[in-house]
C-alpha positions as MATLAB code, in Angstrom:
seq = 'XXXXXXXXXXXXXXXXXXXXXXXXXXXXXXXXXXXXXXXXXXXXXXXXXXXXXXXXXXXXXXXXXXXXXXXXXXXXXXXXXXXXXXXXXXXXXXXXXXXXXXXXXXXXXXXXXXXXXXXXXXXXXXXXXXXXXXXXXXXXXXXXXXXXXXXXXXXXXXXXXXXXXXXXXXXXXXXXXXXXXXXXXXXXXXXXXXXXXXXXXXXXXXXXXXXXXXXXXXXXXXXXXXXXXXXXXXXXXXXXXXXXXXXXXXXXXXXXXXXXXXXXXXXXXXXXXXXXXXXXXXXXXXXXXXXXXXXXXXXXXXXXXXXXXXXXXXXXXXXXXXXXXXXXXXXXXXXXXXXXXXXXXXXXXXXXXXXXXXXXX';
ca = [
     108.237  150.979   74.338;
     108.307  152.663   71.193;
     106.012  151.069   68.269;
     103.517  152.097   65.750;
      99.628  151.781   66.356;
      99.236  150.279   62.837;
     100.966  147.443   61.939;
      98.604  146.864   58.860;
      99.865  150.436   57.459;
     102.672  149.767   54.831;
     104.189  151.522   51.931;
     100.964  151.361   50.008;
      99.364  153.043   52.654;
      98.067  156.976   51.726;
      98.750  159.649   53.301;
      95.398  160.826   53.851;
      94.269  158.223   55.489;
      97.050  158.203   58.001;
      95.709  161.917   58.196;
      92.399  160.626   58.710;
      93.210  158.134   61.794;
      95.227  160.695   63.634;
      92.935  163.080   63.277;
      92.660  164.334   66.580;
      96.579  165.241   66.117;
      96.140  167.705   63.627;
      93.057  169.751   64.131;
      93.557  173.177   65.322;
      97.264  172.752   65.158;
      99.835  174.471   63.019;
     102.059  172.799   61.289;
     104.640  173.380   58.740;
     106.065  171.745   55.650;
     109.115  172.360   53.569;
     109.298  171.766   49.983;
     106.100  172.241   48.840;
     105.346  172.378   45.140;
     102.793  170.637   43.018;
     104.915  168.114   41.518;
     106.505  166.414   44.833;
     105.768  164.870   47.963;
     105.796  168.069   49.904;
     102.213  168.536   48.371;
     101.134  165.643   48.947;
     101.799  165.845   52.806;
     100.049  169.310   52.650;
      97.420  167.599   51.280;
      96.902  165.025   53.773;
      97.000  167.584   56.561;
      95.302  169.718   54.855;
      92.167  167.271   55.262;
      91.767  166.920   59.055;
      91.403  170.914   59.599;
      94.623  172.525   60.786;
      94.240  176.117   62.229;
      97.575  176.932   59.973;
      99.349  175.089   57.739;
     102.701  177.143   56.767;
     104.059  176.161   52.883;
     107.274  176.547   52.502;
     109.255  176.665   49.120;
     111.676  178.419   46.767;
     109.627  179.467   44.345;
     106.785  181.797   44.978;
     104.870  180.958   41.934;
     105.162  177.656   42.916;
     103.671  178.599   46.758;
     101.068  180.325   45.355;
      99.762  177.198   42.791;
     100.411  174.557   45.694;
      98.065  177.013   47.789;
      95.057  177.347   45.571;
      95.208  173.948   44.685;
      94.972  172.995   48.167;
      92.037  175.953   49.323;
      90.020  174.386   46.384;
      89.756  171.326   48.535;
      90.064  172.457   51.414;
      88.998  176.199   52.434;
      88.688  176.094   55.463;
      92.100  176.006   56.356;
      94.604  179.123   56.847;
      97.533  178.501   54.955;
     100.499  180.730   54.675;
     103.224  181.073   52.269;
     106.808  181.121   53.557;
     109.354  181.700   50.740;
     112.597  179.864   51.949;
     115.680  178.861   49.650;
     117.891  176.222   52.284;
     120.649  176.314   50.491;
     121.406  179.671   51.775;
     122.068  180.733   55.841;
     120.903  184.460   55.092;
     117.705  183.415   52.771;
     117.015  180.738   55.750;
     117.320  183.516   58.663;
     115.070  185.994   56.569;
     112.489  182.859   56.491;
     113.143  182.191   59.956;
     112.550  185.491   60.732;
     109.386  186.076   59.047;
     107.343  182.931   60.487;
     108.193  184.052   64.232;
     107.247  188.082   63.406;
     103.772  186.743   62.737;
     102.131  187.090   65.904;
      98.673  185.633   64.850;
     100.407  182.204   64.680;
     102.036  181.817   68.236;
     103.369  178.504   68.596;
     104.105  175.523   65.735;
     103.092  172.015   66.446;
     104.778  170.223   64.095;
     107.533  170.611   61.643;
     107.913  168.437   58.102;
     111.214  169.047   56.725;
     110.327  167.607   53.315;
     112.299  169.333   50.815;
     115.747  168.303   49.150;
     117.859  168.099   46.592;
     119.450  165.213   45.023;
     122.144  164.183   42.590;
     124.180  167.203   41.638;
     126.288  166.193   38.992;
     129.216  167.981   39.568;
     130.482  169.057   43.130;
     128.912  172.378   44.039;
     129.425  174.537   47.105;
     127.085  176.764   48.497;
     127.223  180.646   49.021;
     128.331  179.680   52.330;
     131.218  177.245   50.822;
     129.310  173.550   52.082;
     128.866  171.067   49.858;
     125.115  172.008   47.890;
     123.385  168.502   49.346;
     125.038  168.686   52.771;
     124.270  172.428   53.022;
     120.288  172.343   51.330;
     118.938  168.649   52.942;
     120.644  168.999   56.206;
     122.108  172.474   57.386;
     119.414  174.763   55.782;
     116.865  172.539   58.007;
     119.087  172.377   60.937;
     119.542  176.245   60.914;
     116.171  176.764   60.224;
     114.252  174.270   62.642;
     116.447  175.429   65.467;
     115.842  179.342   65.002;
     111.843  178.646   64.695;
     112.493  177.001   68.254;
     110.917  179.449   70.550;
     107.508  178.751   68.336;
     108.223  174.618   68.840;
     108.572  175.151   72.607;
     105.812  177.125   73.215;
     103.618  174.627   71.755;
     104.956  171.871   73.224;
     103.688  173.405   76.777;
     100.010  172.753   75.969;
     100.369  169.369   74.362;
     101.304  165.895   75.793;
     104.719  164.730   75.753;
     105.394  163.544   72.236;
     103.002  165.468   70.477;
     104.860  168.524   69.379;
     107.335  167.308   66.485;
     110.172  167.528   64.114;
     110.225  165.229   61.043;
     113.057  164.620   58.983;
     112.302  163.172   55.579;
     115.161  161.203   54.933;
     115.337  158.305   52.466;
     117.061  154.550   51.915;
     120.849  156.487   52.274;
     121.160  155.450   56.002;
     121.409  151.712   54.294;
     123.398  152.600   51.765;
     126.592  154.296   53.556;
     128.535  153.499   56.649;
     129.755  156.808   58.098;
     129.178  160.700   57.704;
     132.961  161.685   55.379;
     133.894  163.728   59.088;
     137.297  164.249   57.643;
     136.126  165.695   54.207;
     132.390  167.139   54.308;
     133.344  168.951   50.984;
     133.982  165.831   48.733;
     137.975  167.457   48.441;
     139.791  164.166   48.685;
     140.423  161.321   46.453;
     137.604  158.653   48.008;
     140.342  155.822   48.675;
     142.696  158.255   50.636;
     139.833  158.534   53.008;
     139.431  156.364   56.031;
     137.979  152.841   55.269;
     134.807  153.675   57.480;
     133.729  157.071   55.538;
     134.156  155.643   52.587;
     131.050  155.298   49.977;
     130.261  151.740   49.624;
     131.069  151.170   45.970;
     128.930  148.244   45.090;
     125.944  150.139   45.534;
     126.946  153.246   43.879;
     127.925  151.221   40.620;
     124.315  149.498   40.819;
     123.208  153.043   40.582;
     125.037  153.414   38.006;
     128.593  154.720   38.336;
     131.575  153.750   36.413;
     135.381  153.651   36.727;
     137.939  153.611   39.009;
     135.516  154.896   42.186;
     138.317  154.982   44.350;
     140.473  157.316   42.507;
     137.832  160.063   42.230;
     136.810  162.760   44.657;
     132.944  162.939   44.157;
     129.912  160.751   43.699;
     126.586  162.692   43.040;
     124.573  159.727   45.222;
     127.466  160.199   47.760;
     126.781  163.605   48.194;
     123.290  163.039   48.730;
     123.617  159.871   50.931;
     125.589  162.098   53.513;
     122.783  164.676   53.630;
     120.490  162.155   54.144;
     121.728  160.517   56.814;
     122.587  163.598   58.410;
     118.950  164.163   58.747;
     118.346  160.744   60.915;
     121.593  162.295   63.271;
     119.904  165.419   63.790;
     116.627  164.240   64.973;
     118.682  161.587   67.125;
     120.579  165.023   68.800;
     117.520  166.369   69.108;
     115.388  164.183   71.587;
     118.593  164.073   73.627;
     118.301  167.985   74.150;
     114.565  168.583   73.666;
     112.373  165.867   74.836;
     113.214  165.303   78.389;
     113.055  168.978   78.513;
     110.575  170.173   76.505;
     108.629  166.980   75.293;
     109.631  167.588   71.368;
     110.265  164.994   69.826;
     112.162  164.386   66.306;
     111.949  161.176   63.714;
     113.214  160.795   60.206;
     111.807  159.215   57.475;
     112.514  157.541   54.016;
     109.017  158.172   52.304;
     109.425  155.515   49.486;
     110.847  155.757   46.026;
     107.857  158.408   43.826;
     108.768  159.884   40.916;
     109.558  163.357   41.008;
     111.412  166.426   40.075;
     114.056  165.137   42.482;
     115.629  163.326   40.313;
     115.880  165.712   37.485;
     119.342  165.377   37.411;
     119.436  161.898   37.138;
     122.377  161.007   34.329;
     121.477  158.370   31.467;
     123.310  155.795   33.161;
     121.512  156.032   36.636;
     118.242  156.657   34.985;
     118.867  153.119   33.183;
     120.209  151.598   36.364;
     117.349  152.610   38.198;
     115.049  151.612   35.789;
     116.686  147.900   35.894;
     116.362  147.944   39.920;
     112.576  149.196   39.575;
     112.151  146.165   36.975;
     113.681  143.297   39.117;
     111.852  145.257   42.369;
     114.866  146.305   44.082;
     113.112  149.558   44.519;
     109.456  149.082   44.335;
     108.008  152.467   42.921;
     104.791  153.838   45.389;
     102.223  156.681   44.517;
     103.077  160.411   45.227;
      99.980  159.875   47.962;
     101.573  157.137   49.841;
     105.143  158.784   49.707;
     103.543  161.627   52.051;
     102.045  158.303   54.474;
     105.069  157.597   56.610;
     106.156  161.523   57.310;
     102.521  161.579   58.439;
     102.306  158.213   60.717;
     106.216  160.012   62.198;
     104.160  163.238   62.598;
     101.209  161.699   64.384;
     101.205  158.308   65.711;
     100.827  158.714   69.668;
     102.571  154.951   70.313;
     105.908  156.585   69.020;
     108.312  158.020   71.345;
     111.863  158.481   72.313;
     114.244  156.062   69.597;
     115.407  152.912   72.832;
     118.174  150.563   72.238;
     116.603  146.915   71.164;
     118.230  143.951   70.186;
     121.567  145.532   69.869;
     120.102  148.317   68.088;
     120.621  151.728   68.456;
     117.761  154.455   68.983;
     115.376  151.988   67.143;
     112.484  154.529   66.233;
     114.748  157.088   65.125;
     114.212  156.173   61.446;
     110.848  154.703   59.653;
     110.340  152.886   56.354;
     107.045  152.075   54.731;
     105.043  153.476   57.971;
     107.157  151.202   60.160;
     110.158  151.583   62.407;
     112.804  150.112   60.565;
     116.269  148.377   62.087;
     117.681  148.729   58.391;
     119.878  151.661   58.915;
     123.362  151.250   59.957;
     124.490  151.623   62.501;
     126.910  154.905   61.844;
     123.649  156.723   60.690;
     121.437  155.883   64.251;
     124.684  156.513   66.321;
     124.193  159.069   69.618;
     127.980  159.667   69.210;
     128.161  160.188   65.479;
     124.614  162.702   66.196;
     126.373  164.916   68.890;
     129.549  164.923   66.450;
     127.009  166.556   64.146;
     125.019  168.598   66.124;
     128.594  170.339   67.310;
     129.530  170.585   63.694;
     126.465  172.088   62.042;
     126.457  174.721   64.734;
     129.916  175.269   63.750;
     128.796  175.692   59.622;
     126.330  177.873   60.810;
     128.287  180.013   63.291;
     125.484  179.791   66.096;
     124.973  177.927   69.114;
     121.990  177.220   70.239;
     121.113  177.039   74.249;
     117.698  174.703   74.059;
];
């Protein structure tokens, strides 16, 4: 039965000393984190497994600059680790298949234990598609990931056939958007149609996007910026739920998504006045309790490493419960579109669609 080994661990917990317990699960591994800069929680996962010894840790970022300050900070605490820079822009197919491409030419670095998919966008203001015409949240936070995670495969499974069952894994860092919208917008990815033409069950739940801070008539517009990144997000709980159905019996990989807590970062550099006021109000009245950049890397690491996790069950009515943690816990919070094995195949199908590729695992 799926549960966590620490029940005491909550979202004040630190990443390190997750790091620290599971120790065993990271020495002489490789692992490899997405969105690493100085300034976010991708660091500060680095960081924490940075300090139990990995035999590689792979950084992974836009901005080489960036990769190269996130590395020497890290080597000055901890030398003894290889780390290697992986320049990787996910809001682009090609840029993601050069990345791709790169990590599995280098033959010194054979298999990858685990993957942290920590980087992201959030809150576009205006509706922006990528080079490869997808909506810029849907097509950075979830298919640059998918696309990416799925052609480092080969790596993945050749890890997972010296470790237990379990112990070679995918994390998604998600975040609270699995509570905060009912259904993936499967009849208009691209934010094209008026919000109140849509189906009742895709569309955004308007109370919450006017506590963010939204205004007018909701329904007679085509595109929210927290919309947008709500449907990413909960795309990444999906694809780890599509994953364990075609990797772990298999292979023994095994994929959970996280929301990390609410830090402040660069993430929200595109925060309007009126949301950055709104939020401010919730963070006042602790609606959204604010946590250290430290303890926003804690759950990814407890979903990275915790042995007593395993394959999301159905509990209490609840669908794949263990598919998606909160404060270092499994949580039941999501709903129940965003946990849904239907609604995860639907997406698996369609990603490999958006990214022309099938892939045979």
């Amino acid at each position: 039965m799926t549960s966590t080994t620490y029940p005491e661990f909550d979202g004040a917990t630190e990443g390190k000393e997750v790091a620290r317990v599971f120790a065993e699960g990271i020495r002489g591994k490789t692992i490899l984190i997405t969105g690493v800069n100085r300034a976010g929680i991708g660091f500060t996962t680095a960081e924490a497994f940075a300090s139990q010894s990995p035999a590689h840790l792979i950084i992974a970022g836009r901005t080489e600059s960036k990769l190269k300050e996130s590395i020497d900070a890290l080597r000055t605490q901890f030398p003894g680790v290889d780390y290697r820079p992986l320049k990787l822009d996910l809001s682009s197919q090609h840029a993601v298949r050069e990345a791709s491409a790169k990590a599995l030419s280098w033959s010194d670095i054979p298999t990858i234990d685990i993957i942290v998919n920590s980087a992201g966008i959030m809150l576009v203001p205006e509706r922006t598609l990528s080079e490869d015409g997808i909506e810029m949240h849907f097509a950075t936070n979830h298919i640059g990931h998918f696309l990416f995670t799925c052609l480092l495969m080969p790596k993945l499974i050749k890890a997972s056939r010296s470790n237990p069952a379990g112990a070679t894994r995918i994390v998604n860092v998600s975040s609270l958007s699995p509570t905060m919208t009912k259904q993936m917008r499967w009849s208009d990815m691209n934010f094209e149609k008026i919000n109140g033409e849509l189906p009742k069950e895709e569309q955004p739940m308007y109370d919450i996007h006017r506590a963010w801070g939204a205004t007018g008539d909701l329904e007679a517009i085509s595109y929210l910026p927290l919309e947008g990144y709500n449907q990413s997000k909960v795309a990444n709980v999906l694809f780890g739920i599509a994953a364990n159905k075609k990797l772990y019996e298999k292979y023994g990989i095994l994929s959970l998504a996280v929301h990390p807590g609410v830090i402040e970062t660069e993430l929200v550099r595109h925060m309007t006045q009126e949301t950055q006021k709104a939020v401010q109000e919730m963070r006042e009245n602790g609606s959204y309790p604010f946590i250290t950049a430290g303890a926003g890397a804690a759950t990814s690491t407890v979903a990275a490493l915790d042995p007593s996790l395993g394959v999301p069950e159905m509990r209490n009515g609840k669908e794949n419960y263990g598919a998606y943690l909160i404060a270092c816990q499994i949580s039941d919070r999501a709903n129940p579109g965003a946990v849904s094995s239907d609604e995860a195949e639907k997406l698996w199908r369609l990603s490999e669609e958006l990214v022309r590729e099938k892939f045979s695992l």
